[in-house]
C-alpha positions, -999 to +999 in steps of 0.1 A: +529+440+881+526+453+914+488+452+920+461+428+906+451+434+867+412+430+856+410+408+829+381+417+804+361+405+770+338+420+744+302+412+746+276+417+721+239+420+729+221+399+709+192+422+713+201+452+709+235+447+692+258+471+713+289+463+723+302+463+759+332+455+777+329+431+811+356+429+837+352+389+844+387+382+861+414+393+872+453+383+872+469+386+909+507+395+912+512+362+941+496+342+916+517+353+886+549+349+907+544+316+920+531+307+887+558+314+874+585+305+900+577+267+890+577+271+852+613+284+861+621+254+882+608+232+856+633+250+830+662+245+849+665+283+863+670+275+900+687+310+908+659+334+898+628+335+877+630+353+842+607+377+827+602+351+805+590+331+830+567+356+839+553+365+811+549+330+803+529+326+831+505+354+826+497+338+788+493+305+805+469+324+832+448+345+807+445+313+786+428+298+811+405+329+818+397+326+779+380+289+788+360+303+812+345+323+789+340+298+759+345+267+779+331+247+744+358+260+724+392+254+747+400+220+736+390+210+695+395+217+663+387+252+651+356+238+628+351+218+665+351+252+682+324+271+662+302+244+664+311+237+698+304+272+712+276+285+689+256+283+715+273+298+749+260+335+756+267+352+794+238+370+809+252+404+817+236+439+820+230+460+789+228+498+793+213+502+761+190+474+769+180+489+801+181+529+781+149+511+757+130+494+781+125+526+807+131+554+784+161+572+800+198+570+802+216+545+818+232+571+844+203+588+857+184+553+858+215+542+877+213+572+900+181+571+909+170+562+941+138+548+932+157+517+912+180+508+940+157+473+944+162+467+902+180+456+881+194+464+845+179+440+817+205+410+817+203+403+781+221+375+763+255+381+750+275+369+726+314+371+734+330+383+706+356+364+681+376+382+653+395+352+635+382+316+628+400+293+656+408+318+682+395+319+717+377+359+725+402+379+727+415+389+767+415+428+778+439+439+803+429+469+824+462+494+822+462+527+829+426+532+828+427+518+787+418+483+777+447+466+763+449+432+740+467+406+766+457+374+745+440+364+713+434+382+682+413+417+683+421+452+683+453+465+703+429+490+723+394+497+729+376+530+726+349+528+760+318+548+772+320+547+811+305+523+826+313+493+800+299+502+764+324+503+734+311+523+706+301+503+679+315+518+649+355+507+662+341+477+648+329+487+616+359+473+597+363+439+617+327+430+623+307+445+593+272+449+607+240+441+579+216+461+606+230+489+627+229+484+666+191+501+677+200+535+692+171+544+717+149+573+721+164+586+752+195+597+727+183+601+692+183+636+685+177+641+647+135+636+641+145+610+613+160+588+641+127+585+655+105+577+628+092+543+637+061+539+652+052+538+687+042+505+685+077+492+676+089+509+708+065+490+722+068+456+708+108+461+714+102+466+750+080+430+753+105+413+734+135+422+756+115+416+784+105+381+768+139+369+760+157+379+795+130+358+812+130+329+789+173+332+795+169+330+831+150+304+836+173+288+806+204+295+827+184+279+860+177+247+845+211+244+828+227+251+855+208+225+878+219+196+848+252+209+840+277+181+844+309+198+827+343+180+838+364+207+821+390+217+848+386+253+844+402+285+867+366+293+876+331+286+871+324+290+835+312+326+824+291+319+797+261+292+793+242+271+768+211+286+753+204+256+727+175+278+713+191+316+704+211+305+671+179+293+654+159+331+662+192+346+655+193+329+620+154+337+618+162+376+623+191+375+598+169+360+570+143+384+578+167+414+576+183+401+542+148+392+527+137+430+531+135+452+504+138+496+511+130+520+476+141+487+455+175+478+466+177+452+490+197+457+523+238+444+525+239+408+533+273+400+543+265+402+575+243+381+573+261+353+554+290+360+582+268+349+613+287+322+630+264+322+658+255+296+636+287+283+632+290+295+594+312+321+574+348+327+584+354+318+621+343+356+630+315+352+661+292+385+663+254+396+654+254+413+624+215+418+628+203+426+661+168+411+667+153+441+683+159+455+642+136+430+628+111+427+659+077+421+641+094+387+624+109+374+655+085+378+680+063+348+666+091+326+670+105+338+703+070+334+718+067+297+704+096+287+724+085+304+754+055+284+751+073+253+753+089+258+781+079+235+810 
């Protein structure tokens, strides 16, 4: 490893329900190789350091990058773990997010002058886990492909420059009771945009809502946070005590909905360990932006609240 190695998760919008992949640290080859120069002293190799050793030190390294990104989870029981980091979301930007609330495409909002002073809708996310007692799974950056480095999750990632990961790689792994919303700006077909104006509208207030109410979340969290974990960095990911209970609110409301007599799948549903429930997978199998008429009541409540 001759040059320093970006070291990435999955993310899920809690919103909107797309998938994106976030570069949050990186492994350095001086840092590696003295890493690993003292797990070889301490195993006896005095003359040179093995690949081994090297390798050994880049799980130990990426392990430690994993904590930073579900600080909750790095040091219980599995059962410990999902209860532990139900939940920790990171405020990062959404493209899609961004695409619904100013009706055109990430890239041309991006290169436009005129939004040089804004900034993309940082929405909550959820970091993505495929199997019950696993950290997220880590992302190494090589040759221009996202590979596995650590954890449990696909070997490689299909991505959308700049970070989104089409949704349907997941299809199989994280089984989705609501579809991720696809906005205007790229719905082609006139049955994609059959809902109402006013949904659009209500859509746009709720995102607008939430990524306030997170902010000021993360700034008085931050301000109290007294967490003696010894991690690499600062942690990546923060508590937002009051997301599972509208999550579980927009789940219900999705599963309690009835279209030409047969009612919508549930299992994602009865999967959503945001709540720390099912089997150990952590996504958002129903995307509150999907059911935004049921969720806005209790989104504005807790706004209310607030101090």
């Amino acid at each position: 490893m001759s040059k320093s190695t970006e070291v990435g998760f999955i993310f899920q919008c809690v919103l909107c329900g797309s998938f994106s992949m976030f570069a949050v640290d990186v492994l350095e080859p001086a840092e590696v190789t003295s890493y690993a120069n003292g797990l070889a002293a301490e195993a006896g190799h005095t003359q040179k350091t093995l690949q081994r050793d090297r390798h050994a030190a880049e799980v130990d390294i990426m392990q430690r990058i994993q904590q930073r990104t579900m600080p909750a989870a790095s040091s219980t029981t599995p059962a410990q773990s999902a209860e532990g980091s139900k939940d920790h979301f990171a405020l990062l930007p959404c493209a899609t997010c961004t695409e619904i609330k100013t009706g055109e495409k990430y890239a041309a909002w991006l290169d436009n002058r005129e939004n040089l002073e804004e900034t993309p809708a940082q929405t909550p996310q959820a970091p993505v886990i495929f199997e019950a007692g696993e950290m997220p799974p880590a992302y190494m950056l090589k040759s221009g492909k996202w590979c596995l480095g650590q954890g449990v999750g696909p070997g490689e990632l299909e991505l959308k420059l700049p970070h989104q990961l089409p949704a349907g790689q997941f299809r199989t792994l994280l089984p989705q009771a609501a579809a991720p919303v696809r906005p205007l700006c790229w719905q082609k077909e006139a049955e994609d945009a059959a809902e109402p104006t006013e949904v659009w509208s209500s859509r746009q207030v709720l995102i607008e809502t939430v990524v306030d109410h997170a902010a000021l979340t993360a700034v008085g969290w931050k301000s109290g946070s007294k967490d003696a974990t010894p991690l690499r960095a600062p942690p990546v990911t923060i508590r937002l005590s009051w997301l599972p209970e509208v999550l579980l609110s927009a789940a219900e409301a999705w599963a309690a909905q009835d279209t030409s007599g047969v009612r919508r799948r549930q299992r994602g549903s009865q999967k959503c360990v945001i709540t720390a429930q099912g089997d150990g997978t952590r996504f958002v199998p129903v995307p509150l932006l999907r059911v935004v008429d049921d969720v806005r009541p209790l989104v504005d409540a807790i706004t209310a609240c607030w101090p």
